[in-house]
BAFI-3210 file (N, C-alpha, C; in Angstrom, 3 decimals, decimal comma, padded with zeros to 6 digits):
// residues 128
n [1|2|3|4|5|6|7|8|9|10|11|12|13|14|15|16|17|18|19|20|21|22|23|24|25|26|27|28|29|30|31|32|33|34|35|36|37|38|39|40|41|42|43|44|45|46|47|48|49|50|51|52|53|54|55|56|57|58|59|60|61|62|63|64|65|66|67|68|69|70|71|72|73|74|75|76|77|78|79|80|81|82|83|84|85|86|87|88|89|90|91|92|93|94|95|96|97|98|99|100|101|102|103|104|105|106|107|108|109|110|111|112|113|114|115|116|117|118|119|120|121|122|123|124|125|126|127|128]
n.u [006,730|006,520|007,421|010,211|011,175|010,917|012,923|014,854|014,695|015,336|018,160|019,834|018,924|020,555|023,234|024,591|026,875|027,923|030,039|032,828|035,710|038,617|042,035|044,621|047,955|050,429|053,480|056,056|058,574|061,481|062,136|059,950|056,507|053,064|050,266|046,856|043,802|040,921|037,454|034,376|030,833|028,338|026,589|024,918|024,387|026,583|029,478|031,864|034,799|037,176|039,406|042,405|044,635|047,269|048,193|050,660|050,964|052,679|053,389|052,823|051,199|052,358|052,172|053,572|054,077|052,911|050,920|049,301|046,962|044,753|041,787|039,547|040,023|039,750|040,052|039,290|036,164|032,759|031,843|029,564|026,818|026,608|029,148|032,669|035,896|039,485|042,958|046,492|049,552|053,032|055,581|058,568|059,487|058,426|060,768|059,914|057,178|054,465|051,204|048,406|046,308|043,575|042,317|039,722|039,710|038,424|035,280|033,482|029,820|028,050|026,041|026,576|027,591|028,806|031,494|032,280|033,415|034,183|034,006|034,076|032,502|030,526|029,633|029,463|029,886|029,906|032,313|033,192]
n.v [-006,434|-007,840|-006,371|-006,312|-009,163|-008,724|-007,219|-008,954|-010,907|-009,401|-008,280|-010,605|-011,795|-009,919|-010,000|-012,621|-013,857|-015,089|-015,899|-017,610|-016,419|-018,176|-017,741|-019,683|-019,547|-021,732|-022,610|-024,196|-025,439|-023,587|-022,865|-022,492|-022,443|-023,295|-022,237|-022,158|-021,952|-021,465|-022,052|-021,637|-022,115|-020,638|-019,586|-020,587|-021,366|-023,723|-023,667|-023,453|-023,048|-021,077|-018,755|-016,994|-014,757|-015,126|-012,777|-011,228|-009,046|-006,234|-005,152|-002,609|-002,204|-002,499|-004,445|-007,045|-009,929|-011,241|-014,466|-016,309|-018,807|-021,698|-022,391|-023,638|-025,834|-026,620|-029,187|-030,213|-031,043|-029,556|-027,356|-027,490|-026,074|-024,707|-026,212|-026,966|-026,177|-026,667|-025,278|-025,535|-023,912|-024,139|-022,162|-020,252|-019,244|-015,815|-013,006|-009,914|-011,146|-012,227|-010,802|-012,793|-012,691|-013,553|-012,908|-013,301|-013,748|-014,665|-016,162|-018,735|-020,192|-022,765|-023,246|-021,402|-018,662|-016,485|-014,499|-014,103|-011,879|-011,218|-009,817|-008,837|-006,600|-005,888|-008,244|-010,239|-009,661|-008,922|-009,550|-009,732]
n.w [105,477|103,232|101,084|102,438|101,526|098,811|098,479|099,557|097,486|095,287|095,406|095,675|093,226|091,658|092,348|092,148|090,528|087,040|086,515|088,394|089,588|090,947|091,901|092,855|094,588|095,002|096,758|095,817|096,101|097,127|094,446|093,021|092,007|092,037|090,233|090,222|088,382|088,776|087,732|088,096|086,826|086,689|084,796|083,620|081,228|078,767|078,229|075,794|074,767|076,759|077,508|078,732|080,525|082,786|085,241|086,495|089,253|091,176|094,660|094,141|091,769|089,475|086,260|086,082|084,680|082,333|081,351|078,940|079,314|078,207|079,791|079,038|075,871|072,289|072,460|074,468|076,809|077,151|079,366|081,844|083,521|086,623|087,235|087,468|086,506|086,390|086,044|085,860|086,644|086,362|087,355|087,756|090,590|092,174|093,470|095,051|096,610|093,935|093,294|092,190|089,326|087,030|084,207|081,902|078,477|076,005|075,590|074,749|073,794|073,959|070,659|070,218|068,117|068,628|069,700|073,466|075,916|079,355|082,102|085,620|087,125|084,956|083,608|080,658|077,681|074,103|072,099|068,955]
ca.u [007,389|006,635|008,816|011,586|011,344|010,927|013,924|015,970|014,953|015,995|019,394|020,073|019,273|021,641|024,556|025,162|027,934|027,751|031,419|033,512|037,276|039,684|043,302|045,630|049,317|050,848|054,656|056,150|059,956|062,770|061,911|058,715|055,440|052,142|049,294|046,029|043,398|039,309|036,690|033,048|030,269|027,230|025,811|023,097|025,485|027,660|030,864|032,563|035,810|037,309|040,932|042,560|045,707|047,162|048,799|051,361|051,421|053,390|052,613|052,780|050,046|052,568|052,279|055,469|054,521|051,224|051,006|048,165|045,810|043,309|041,210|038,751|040,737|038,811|039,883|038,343|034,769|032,240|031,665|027,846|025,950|027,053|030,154|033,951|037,392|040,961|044,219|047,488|051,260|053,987|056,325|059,486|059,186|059,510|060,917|058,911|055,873|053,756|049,392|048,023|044,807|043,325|041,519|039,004|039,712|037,720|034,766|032,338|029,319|027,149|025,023|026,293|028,599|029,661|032,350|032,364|034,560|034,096|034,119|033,478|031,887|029,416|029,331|029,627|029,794|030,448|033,559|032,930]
ca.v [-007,710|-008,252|-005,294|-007,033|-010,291|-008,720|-006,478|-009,731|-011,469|-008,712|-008,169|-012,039|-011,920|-008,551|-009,888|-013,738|-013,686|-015,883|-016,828|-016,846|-017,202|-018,327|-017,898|-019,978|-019,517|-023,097|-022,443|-025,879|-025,543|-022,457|-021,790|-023,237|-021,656|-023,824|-021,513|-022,746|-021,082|-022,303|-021,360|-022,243|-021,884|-020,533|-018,800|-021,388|-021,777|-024,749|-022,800|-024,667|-022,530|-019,964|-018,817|-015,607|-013,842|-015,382|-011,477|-011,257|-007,375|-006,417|-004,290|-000,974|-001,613|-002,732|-005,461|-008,073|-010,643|-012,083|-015,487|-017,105|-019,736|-021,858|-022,998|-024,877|-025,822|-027,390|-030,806|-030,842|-030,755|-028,677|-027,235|-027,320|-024,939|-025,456|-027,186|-026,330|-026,087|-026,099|-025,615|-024,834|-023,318|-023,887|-021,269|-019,901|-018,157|-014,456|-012,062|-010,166|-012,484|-011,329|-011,233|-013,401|-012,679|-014,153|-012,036|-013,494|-012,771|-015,202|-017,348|-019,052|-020,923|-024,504|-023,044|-019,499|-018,896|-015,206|-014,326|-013,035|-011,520|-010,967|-008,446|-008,670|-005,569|-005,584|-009,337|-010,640|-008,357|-009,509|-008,789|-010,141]
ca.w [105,391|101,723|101,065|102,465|101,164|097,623|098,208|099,292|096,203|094,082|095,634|095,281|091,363|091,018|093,299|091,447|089,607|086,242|086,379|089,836|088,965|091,634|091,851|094,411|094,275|096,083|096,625|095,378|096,712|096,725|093,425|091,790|092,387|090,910|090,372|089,974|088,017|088,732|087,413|087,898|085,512|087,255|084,176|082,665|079,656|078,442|078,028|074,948|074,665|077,601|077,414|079,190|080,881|083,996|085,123|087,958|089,827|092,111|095,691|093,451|091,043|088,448|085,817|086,033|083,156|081,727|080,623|078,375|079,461|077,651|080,527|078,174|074,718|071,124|072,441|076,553|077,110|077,581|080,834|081,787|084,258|088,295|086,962|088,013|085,837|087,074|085,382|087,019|085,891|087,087|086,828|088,751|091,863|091,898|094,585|096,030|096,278|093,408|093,312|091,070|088,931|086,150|082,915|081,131|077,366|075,231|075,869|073,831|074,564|073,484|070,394|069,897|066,830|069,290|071,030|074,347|077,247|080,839|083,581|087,055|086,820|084,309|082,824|079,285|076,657|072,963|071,413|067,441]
c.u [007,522|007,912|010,393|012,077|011,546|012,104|015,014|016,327|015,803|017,472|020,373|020,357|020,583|023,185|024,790|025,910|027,760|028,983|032,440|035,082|038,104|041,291|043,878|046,377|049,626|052,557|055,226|057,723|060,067|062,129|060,918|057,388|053,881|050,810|048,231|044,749|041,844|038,525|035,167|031,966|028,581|025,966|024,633|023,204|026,182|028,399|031,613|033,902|035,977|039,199|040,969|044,263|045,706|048,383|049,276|051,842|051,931|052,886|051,521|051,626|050,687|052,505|053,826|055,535|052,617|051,573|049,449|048,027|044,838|043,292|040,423|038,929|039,914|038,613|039,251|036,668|034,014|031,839|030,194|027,638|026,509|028,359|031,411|034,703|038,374|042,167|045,147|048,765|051,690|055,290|057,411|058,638|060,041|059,778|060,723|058,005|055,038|052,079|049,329|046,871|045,148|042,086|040,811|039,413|038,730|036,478|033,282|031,187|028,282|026,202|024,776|027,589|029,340|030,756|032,277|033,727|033,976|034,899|033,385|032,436|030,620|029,188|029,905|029,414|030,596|031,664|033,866|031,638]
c.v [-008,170|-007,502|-006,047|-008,360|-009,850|-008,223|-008,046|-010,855|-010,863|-008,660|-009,896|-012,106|-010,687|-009,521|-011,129|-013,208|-014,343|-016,503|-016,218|-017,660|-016,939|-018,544|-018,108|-019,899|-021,284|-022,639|-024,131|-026,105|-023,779|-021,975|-022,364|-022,244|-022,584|-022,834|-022,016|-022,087|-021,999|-021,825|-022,154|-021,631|-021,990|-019,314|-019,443|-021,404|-022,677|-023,498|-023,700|-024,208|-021,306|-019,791|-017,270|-015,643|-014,085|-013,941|-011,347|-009,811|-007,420|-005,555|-002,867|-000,947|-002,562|-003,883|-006,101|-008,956|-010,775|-013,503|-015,508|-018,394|-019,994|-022,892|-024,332|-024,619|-026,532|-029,331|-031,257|-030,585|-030,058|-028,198|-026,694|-026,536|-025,866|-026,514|-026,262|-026,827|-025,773|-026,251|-025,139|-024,487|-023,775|-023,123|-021,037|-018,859|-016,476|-014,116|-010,710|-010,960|-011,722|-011,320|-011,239|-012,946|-012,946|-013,386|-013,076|-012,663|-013,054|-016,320|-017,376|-020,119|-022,152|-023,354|-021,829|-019,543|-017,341|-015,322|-013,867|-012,413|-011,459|-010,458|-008,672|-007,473|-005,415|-006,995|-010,120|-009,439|-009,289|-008,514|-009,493|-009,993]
c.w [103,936|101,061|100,685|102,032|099,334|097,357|098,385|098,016|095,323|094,257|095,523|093,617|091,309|091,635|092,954|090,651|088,313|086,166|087,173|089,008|090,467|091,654|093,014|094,103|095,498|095,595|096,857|096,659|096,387|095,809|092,589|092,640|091,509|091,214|089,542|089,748|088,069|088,578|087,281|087,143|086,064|086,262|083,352|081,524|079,948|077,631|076,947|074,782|076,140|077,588|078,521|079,620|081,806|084,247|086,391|088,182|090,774|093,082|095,349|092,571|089,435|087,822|085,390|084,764|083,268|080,822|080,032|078,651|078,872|078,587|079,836|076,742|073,816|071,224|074,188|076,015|077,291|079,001|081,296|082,956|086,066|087,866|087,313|086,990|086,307|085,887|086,185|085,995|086,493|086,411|087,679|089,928|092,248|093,313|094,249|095,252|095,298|093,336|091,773|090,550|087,766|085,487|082,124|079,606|076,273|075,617|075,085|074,644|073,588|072,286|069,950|069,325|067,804|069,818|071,800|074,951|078,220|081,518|084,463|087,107|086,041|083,498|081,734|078,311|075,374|072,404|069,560|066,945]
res [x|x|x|x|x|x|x|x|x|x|x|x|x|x|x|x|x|x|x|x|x|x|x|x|x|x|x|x|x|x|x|x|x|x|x|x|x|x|x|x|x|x|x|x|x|x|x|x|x|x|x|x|x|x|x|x|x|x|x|x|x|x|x|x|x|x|x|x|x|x|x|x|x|x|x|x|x|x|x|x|x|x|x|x|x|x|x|x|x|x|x|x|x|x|x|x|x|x|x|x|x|x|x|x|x|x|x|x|x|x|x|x|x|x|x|x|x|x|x|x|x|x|x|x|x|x|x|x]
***
């Protein structure tokens, strides 16, 4: 029984994320599309800067456009630990419908002169 209680701790710490990013598409009319990019901040950092690549693929795999997003810019706030961020586009509406995701490219934090990035995959990793 200990076993298993130690194994569900451990798989708990491994399997948090530090930063969940959500992408909704909302189809406005005919031809508008507002896509809404959120991001919560479950890493036990004040996030003071975060920017990235909102990247529209299509069925095939392929990339259609990439826009830039600064989620949190030199003049908003900092975004503290268990806290949420939204921004949205609005852009035209393509045909076919395209999947949305959102890249992490830059993000800084309360207290640290670094830069990072982020990956689902493996975390933060400095990039300066």
């Amino acid at each position: 029984m200990k076993k298993l209680c130690f194994l569900i701790i451990l798989t708990g710490l491994f399997a948090a994320k530090p930063i969940t990013i959500d992408v909704r598409p909302r189809v406005i009319d005919e031809k508008l599309v507002s896509i809404i990019v959120q991001i919560d901040n479950e890493s036990k950092r004040t996030i003071n800067h975060l920017e990235g690549f909102l990247v529209f693929l299509l069925d095939n795999g392929e990339t259609l456009i990439e826009k830039r997003m600064i989620i949190i810019g030199p003049n908003d706030p900092a975004l503290p630990h268990n806290r949420t961020v939204s921004r949205n586009i609005i852009l035209d509406l393509v045909k076919p419908f395209p999947i949305y995701k959102f890249h992490i490219s830059k993000i800084t934090f309360s207290g640290d002169y670094r830069v990072y990035t982020y990956h689902p995959e493996i975390g933060f990793y400095r990039v300066d």
